[in-house]
N, CA and C of each residue as an Amber inpcrd file, in Angstrom:
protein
   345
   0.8420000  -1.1810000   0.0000000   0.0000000   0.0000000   0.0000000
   0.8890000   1.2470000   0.0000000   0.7710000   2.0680000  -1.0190000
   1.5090000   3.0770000  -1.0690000   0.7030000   4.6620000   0.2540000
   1.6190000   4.5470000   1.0360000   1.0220000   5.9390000   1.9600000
   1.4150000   7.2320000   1.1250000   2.6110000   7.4740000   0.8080000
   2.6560000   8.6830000  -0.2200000   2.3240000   8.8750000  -0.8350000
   1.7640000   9.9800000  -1.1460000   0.5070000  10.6380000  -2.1490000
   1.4020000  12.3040000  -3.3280000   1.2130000  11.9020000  -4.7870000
   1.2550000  13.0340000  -5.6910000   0.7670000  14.0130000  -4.8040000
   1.6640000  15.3800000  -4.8590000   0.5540000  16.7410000  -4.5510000
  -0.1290000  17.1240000  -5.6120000  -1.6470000  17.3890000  -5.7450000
  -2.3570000  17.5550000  -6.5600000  -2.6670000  18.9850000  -6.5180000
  -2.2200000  19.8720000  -8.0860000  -2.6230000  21.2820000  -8.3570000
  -3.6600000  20.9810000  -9.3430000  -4.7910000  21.4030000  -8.8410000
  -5.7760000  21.6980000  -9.9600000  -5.5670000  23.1940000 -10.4110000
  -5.8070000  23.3110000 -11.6880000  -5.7140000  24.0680000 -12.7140000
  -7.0120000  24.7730000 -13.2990000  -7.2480000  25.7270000 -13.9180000
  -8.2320000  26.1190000 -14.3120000  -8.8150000  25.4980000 -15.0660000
  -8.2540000  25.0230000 -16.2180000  -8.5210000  24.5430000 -17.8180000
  -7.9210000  24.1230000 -18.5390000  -8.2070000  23.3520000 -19.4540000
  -7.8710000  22.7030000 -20.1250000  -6.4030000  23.6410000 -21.0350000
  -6.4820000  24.8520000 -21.2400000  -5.5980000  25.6470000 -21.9380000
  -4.5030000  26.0070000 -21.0600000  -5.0330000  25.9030000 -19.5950000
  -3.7260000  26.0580000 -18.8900000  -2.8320000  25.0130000 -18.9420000
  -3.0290000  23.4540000 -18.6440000  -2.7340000  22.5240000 -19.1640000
  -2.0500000  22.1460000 -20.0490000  -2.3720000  22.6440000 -21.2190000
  -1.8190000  22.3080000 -22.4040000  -0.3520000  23.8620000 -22.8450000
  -0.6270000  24.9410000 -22.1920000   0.5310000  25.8240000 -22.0340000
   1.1230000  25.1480000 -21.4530000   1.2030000  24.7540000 -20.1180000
   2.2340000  24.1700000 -19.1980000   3.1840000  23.0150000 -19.7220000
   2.3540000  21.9370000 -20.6900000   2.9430000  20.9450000 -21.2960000
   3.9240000  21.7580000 -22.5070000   3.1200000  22.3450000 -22.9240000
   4.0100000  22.9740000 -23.7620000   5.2530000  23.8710000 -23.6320000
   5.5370000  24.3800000 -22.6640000   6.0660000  25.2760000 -21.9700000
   7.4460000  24.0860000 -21.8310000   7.3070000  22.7940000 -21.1150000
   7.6660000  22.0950000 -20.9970000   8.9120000  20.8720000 -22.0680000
   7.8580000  20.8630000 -23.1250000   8.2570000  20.4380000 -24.1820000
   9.3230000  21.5350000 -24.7450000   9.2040000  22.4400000 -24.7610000
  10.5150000  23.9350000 -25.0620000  11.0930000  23.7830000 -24.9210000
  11.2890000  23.0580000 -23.4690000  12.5460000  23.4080000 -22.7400000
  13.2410000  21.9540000 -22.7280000  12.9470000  21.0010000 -23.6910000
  13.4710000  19.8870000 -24.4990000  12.8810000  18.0850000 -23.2490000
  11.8350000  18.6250000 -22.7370000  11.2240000  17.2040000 -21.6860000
  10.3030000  16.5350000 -23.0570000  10.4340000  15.0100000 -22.2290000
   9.4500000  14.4930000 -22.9780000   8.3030000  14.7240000 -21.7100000
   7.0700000  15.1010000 -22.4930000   5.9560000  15.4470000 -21.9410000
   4.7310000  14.5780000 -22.4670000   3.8340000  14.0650000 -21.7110000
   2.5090000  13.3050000 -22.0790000   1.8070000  13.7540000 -21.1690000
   0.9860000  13.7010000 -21.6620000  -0.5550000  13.9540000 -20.6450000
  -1.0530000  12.2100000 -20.0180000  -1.5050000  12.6570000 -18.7190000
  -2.3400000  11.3570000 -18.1620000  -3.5520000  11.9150000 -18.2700000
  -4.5870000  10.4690000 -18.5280000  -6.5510000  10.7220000 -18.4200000
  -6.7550000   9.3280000 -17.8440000  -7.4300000   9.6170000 -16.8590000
  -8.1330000   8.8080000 -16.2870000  -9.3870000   9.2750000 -15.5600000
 -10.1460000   8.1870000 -15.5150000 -11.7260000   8.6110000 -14.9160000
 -11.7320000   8.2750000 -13.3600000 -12.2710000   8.5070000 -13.2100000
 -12.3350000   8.5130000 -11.5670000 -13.8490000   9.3620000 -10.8630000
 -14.9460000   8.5940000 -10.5740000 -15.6060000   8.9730000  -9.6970000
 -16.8410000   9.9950000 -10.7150000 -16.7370000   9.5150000 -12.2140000
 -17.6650000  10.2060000 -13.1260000 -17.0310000  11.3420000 -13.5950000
 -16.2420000  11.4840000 -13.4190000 -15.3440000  12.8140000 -14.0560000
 -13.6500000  12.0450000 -14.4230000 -13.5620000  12.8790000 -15.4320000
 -12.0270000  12.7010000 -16.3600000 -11.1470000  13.7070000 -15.9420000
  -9.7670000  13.2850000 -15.2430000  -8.9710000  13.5700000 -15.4550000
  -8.1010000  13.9380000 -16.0280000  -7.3610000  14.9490000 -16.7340000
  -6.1450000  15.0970000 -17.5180000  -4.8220000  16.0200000 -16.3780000
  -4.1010000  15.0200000 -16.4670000  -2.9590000  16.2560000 -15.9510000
  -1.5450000  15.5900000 -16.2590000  -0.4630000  16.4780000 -15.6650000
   1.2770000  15.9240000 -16.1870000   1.4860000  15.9290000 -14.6520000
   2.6360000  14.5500000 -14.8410000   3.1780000  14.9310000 -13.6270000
   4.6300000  15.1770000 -13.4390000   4.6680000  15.5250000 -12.5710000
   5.9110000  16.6850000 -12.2940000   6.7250000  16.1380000 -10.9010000
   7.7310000  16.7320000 -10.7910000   8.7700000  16.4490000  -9.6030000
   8.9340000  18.0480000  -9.3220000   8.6420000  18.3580000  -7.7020000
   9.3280000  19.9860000  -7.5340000  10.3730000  19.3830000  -6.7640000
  11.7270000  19.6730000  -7.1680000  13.0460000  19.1220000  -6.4070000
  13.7080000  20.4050000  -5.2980000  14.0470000  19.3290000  -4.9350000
  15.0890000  19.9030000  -3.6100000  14.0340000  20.9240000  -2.3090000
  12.9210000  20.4350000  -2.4770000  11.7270000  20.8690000  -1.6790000
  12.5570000  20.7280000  -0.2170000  12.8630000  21.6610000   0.7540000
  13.3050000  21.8520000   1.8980000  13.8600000  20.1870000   1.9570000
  13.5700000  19.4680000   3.0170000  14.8530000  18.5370000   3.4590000
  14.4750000  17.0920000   1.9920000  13.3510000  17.0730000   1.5940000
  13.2450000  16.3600000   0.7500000  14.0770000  16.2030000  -0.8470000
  13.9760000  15.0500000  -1.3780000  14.7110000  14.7440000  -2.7260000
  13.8360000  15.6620000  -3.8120000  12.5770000  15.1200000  -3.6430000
  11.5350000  16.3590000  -4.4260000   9.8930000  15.5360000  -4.2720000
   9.1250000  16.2330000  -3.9360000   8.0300000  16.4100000  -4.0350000
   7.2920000  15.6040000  -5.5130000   6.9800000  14.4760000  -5.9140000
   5.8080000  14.7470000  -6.9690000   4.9210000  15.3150000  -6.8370000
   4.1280000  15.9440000  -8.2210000   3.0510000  16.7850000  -8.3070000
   2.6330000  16.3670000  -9.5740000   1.0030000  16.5430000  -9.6900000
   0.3300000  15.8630000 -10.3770000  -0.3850000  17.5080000 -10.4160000
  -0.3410000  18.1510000 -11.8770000  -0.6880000  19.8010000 -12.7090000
  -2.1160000  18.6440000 -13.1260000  -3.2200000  19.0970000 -12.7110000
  -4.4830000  18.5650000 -13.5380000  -5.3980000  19.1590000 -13.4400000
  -6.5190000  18.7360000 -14.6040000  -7.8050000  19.6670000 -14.8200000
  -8.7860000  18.5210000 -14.3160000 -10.0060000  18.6490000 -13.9960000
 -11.3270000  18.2740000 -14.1380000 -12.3530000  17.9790000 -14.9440000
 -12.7000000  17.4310000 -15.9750000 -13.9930000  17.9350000 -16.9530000
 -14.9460000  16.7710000 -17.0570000 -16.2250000  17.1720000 -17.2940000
 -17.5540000  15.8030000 -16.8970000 -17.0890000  15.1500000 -18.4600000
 -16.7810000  15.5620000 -19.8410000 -16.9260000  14.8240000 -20.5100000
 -14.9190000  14.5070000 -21.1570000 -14.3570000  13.3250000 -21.4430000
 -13.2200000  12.6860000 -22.2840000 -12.8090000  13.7800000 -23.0640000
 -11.8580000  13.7900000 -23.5650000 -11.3520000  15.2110000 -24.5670000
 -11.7860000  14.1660000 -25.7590000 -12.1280000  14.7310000 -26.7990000
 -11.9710000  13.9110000 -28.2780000 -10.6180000  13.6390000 -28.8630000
  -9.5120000  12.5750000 -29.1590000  -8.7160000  12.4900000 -30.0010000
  -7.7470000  11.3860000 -28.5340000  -6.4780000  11.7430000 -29.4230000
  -5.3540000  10.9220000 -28.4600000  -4.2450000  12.1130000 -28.5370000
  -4.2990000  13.1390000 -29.0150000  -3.3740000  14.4480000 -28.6000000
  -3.8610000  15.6660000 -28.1310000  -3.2790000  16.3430000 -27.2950000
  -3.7530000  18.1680000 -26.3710000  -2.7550000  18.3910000 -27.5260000
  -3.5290000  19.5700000 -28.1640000  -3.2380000  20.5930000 -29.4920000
  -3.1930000  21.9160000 -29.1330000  -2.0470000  22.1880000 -29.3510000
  -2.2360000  23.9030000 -28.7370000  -1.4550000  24.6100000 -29.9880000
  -2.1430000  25.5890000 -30.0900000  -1.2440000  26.8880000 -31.3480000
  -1.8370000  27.7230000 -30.8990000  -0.4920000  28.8500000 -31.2190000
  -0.2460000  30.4650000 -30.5990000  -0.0910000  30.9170000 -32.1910000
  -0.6590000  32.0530000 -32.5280000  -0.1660000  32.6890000 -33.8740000
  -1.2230000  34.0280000 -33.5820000  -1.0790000  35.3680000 -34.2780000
  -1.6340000  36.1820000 -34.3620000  -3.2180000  36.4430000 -33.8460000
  -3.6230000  35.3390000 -34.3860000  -5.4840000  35.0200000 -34.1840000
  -5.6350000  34.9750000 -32.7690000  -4.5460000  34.6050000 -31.6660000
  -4.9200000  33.8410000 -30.3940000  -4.3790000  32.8040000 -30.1640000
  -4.8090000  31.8550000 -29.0930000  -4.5450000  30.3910000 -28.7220000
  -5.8220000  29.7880000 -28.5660000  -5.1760000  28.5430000 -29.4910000
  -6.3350000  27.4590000 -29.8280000  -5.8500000  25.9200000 -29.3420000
  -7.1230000  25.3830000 -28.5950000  -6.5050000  24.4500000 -27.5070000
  -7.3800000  23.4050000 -27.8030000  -7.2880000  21.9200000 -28.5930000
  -8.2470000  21.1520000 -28.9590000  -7.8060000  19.8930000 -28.8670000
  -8.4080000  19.0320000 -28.4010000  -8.4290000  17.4650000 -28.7560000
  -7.9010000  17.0640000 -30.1210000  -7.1000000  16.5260000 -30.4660000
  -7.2920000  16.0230000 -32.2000000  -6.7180000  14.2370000 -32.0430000
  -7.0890000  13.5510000 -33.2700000  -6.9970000  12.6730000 -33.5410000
  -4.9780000  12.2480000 -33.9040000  -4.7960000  12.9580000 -34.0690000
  -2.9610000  13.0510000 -35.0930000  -2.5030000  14.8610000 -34.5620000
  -1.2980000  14.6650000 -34.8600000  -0.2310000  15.5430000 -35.1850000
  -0.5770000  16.5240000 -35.9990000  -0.8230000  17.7090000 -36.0330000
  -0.8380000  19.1050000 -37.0230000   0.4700000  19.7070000 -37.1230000
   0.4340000  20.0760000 -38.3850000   1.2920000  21.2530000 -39.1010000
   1.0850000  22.3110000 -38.3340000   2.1280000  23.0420000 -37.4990000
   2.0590000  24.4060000 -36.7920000   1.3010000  24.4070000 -35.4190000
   0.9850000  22.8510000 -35.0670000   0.6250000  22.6130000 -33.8000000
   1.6210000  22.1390000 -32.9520000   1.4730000  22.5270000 -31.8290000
   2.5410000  21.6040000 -30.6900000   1.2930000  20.6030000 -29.9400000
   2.0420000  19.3180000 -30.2170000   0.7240000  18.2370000 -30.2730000
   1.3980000  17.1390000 -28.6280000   0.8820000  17.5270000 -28.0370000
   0.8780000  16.2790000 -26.4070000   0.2760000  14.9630000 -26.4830000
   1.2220000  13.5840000 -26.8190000   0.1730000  12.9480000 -26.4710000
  -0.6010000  12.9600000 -25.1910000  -2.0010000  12.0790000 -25.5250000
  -2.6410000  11.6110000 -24.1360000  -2.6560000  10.2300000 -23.9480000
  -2.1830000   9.5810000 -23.1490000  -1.9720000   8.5850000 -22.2660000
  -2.9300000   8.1290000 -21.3630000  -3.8770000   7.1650000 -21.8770000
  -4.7920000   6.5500000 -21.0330000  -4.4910000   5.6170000 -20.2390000
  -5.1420000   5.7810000 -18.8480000  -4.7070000   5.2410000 -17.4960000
  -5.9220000   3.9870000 -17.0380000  -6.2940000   2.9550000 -17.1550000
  -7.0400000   2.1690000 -16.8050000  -7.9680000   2.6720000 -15.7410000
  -7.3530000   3.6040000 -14.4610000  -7.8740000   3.4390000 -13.2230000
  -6.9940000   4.2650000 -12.9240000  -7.1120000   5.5250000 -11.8990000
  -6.5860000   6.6930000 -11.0460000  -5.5500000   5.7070000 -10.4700000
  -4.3060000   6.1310000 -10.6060000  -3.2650000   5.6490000  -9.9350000
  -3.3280000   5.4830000  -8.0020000  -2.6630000   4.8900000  -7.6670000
  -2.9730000   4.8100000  -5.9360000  -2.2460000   5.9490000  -5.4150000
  -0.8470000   6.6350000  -6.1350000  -0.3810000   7.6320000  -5.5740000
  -0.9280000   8.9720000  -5.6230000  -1.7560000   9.0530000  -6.4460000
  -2.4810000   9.9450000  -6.8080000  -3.7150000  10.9690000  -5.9480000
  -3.5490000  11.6790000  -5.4880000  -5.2730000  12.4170000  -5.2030000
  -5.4900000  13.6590000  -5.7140000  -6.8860000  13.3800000  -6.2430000
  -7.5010000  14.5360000  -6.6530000  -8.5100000  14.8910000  -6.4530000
  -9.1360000  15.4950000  -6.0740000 -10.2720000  16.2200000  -5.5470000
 -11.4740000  15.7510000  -5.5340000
């Protein structure tokens, strides 16, 4: 039985999410998104290590959103260009998109809590 538990940041949205991954991916990480259901609601979030947290090695943290319905596709799609930012589910990889996979989880991990 695992007693240690992910710290869980919920996030606003789905676009914060997908900045953060992206943000991420920049700075040369491999990045995936986790989804899992849990309790009638879907999960999406990344997880993270905050290191050298006072006497600790580092902290995991689990960055996630909330939403009642699955995203559509198997990638978080995000593009920045003149028009705005556009943040969508897709099926594949786009031209001029920075594309996250998503990584489906059978069942909420045990280290895990979320809200």
């Amino acid at each position: 039985m695992i007693e240690e538990k992910a710290l869980g940041i919920k996030l606003a949205g789905i676009a914060d999410l997908a900045r953060l991954a992206s943000s991420m991916v920049s700075m040369g990480g491999s990045v995936y998104v986790v989804h899992f259901a849990h309790k009638g609601k879907h999960y999406y979030g990344l997880l993270a290590t905050y290191r050298d947290y006072y006497k600790y090695y580092g902290v995991p943290l689990l960055y996630y959103v909330e939403v009642d319905e699955p995203l559509k596709g198997k990638y978080l799609a995000i593009k920045v260009d003149e028009s705005g930012e556009r943040v969508e589910g897709t099926e594949g990889v786009r031209p001029g998109w920075m594309c996250i996979p998503i990584v489906n989880l059978e069942r909420k991990p045990g280290f895990v809590e979320v809200e």
